[in-house]
C-alpha positions in Angstrom: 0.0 0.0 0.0 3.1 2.5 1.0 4.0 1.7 -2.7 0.7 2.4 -4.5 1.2 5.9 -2.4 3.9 6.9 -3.4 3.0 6.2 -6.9 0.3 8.2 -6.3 2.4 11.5 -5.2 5.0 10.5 -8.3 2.1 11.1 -10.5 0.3 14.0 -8.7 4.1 15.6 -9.3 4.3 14.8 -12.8 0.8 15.9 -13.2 1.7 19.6 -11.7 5.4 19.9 -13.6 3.7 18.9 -16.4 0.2 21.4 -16.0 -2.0 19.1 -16.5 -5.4 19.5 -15.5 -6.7 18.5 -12.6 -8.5 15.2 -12.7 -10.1 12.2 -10.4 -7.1 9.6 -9.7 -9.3 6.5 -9.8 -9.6 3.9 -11.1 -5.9 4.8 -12.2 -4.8 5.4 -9.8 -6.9 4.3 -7.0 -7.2 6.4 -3.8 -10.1 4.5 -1.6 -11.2 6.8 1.3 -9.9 10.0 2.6 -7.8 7.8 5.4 -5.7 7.0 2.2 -6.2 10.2 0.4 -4.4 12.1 3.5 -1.6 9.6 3.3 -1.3 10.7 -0.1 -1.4 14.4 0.4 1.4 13.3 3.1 3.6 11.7 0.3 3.1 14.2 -1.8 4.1 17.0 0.5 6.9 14.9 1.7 8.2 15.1 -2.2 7.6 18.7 -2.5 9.6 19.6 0.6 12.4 17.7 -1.1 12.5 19.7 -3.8 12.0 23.2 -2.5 13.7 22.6 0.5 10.5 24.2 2.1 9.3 23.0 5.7 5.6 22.6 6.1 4.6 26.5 7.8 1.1 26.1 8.4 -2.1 24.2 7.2 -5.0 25.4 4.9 -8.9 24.2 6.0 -11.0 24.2 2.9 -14.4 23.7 2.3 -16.1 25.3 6.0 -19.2 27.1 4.5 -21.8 25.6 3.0 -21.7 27.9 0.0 -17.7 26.1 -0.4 -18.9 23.2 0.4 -22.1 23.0 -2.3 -19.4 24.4 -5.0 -17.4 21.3 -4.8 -20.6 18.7 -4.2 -19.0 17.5 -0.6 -20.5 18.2 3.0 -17.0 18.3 4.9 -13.9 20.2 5.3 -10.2 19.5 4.0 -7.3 19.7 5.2 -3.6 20.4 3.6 -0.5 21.9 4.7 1.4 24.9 3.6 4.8 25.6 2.8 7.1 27.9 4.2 8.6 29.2 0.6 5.0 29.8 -0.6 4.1 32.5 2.0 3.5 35.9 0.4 3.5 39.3 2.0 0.2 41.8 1.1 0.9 44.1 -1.5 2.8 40.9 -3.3 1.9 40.5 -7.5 1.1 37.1 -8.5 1.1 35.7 -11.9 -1.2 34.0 -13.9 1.0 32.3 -15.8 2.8 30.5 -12.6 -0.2 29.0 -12.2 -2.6 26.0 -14.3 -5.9 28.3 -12.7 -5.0 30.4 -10.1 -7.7 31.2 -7.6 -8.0 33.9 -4.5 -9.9 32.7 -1.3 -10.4 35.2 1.5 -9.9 34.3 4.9 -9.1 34.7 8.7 -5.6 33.0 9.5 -4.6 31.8 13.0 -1.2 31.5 14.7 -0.5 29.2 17.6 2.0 30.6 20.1 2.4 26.9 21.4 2.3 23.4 20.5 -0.7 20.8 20.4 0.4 18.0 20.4 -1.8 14.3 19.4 -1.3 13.2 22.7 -3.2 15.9 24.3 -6.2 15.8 21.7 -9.4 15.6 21.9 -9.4 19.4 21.7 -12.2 21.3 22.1 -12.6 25.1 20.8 -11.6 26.7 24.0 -8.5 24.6 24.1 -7.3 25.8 20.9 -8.5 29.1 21.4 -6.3 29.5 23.9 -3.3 28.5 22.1 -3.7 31.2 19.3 -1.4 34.0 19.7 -2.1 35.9 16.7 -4.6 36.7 13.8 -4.9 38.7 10.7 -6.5 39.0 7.4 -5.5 36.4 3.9 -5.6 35.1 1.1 -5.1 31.7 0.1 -3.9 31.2 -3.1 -5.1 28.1 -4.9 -5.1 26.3 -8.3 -7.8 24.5 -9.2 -5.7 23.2 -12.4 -9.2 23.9 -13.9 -11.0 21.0 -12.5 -14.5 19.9 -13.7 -16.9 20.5 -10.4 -19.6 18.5 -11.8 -17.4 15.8 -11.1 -15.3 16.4 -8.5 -13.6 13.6 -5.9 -13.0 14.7 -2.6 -9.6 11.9 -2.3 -8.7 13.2 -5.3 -8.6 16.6 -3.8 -7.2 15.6 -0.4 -4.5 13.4 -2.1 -3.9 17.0 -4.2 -2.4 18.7 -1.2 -6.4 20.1 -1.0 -5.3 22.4 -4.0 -2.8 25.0 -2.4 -0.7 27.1 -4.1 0.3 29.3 -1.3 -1.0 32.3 1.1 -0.7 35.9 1.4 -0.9 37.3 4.8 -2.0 40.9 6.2 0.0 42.1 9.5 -0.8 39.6 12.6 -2.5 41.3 15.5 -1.8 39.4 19.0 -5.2 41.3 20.1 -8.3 41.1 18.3 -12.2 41.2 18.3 -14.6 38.9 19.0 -14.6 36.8 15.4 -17.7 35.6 14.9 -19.5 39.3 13.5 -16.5 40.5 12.3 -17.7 41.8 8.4 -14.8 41.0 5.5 -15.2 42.4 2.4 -13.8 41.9 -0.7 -13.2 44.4 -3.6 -11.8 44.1 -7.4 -10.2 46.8 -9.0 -12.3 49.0 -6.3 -15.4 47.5 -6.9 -17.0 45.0 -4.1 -18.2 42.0 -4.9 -18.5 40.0 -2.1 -19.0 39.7 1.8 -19.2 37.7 4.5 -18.5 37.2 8.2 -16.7 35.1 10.6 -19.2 33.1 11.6 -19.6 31.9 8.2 -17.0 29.4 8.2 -18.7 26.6 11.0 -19.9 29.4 13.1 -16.6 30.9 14.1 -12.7 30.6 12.8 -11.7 28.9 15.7 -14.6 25.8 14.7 -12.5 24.8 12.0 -9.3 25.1 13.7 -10.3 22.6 16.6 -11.7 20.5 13.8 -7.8 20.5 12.1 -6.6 20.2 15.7 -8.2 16.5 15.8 -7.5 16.0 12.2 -3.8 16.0 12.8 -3.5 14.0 16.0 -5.9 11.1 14.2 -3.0 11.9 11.9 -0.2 11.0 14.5 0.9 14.9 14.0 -0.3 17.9 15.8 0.5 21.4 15.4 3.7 23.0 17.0 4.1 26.8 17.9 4.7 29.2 15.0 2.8 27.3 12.6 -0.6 29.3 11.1 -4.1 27.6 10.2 -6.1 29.5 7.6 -9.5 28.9 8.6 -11.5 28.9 5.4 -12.6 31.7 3.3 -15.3 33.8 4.3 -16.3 34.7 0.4 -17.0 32.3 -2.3 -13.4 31.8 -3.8 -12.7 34.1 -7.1 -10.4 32.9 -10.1 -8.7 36.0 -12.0 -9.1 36.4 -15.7 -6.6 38.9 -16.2 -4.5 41.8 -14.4 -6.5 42.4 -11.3 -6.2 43.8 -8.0 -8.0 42.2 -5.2 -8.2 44.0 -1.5 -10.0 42.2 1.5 -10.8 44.3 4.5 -11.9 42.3 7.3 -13.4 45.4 10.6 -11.9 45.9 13.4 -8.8 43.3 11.9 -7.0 44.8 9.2 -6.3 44.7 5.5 -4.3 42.5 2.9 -4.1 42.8 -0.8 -3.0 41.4 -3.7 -2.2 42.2 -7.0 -2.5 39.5 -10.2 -0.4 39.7 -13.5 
């Protein structure tokens, strides 16, 4: 089974050096369930790292409003991890042509000022609310590789590293508001076009991090101090057609923007 895993992530590389577009692994290449899919995604990473030299930063959670969640026909969040050489500052240019289909998701990332560990879990919200020392306003970067929704597989996804292509991070604050009503807003070239609050992604940001908080230590891994979580975006995620700036204010939190070649 190791094997057929890592001749999973082999292909899943050749896929991406190659730009292939995205597509459902089975019967191919058969990934089973998620347990197998996230040993996958672990391979994968695992080959990645090797060949940036990148350690894993932080983790992306996908998938944590319904509105997400109906977009890619599953019921769940995802999980994948981030790496430290695709972490991006606000105010950074991204191009299109780095990317198969580059798309922007708009979220509120968490930093844990200590570790939590598997051995320690289950964790409940005020557990890992407490371990959060800092928050601000991001982007997730994502590529799609222009995938076909209508039929989309979740493994496939999972096994895909859950689709990230990096982050993009506003300043952290070690104080912040009450998350839940806080109102982010999203605007194109100056133009809004979309909304949506905290409690949006499983009622509040720190929902979806005690879910990844018990993902990982099912996982045997847990998160350690420094790392970030992005807790799922708060506006349906947008895909750039051409040179476009995107800004995402989140009250009371801060600002972040990005700007796409």
């Amino acid at each position: 089974m190791a094997k057929d895993q890592n001749g999973i992530a082999q292909e899943l590389m050749r896929q991406h050096r190659q730009r292939e577009k995205f597509k459902t692994l089975s019967p191919a290449w058969p990934v089973d369930d998620l347990k197998t899919a996230y040993a996958v995604q672990g391979r994968f990473v695992e080959l990645m790292q090797a060949e940036s030299g990148a350690a894993i930063a932080g983790y992306k959670i996908g998938l944590t409003t319904k509105r997400m969640q109906h977009m890619c026909g599953i019921d769940h969040p995802i999980a994948g991890a981030v790496l430290a050489n695709r972490i991006h500052r606000s105010g950074v240019t991204l191009a299109l042509a780095d990317h198969v289909h580059l798309g922007l998701e708009f979220e509120i990332c968490t930093r844990v000022g200590r570790d939590l560990p598997p051995g320690d879990a289950p964790y409940d919200r005020e557990m890992v609310a407490d371990a959060v020392d800092a928050v601000c306003p991001a982007f997730e970067v994502v590529d799609d590789r222009s995938a076909d929704y209508a039929g989309l597989d979740v493994r496939s996804l999972v096994a895909d590293n859950s689709w990230n292509a990096g982050v993009v991070f506003g300043e952290y604050k070690t104080s912040w508001p009450e998350l839940a009503p806080v109102e982010g807003v999203v605007r194109r070239d100056g133009a809004e076009i979309g909304r949506g609050t905290g409690a949006d992604v499983l009622g509040h940001p720190f929902e979806p991090l005690t879910w990844l908080a018990n993902h990982l230590a099912e996982l045997g891994l847990g998160l350690k101090a420094g790392q970030f979580v992005m807790t799922g975006s708060l506006v349906t995620t947008r895909f750039p057609a051409g040179p476009e700036r995107y800004d995402f204010d989140v009250s009371n939190l801060g600002h972040v923007d990005v700007t796409v070649r």
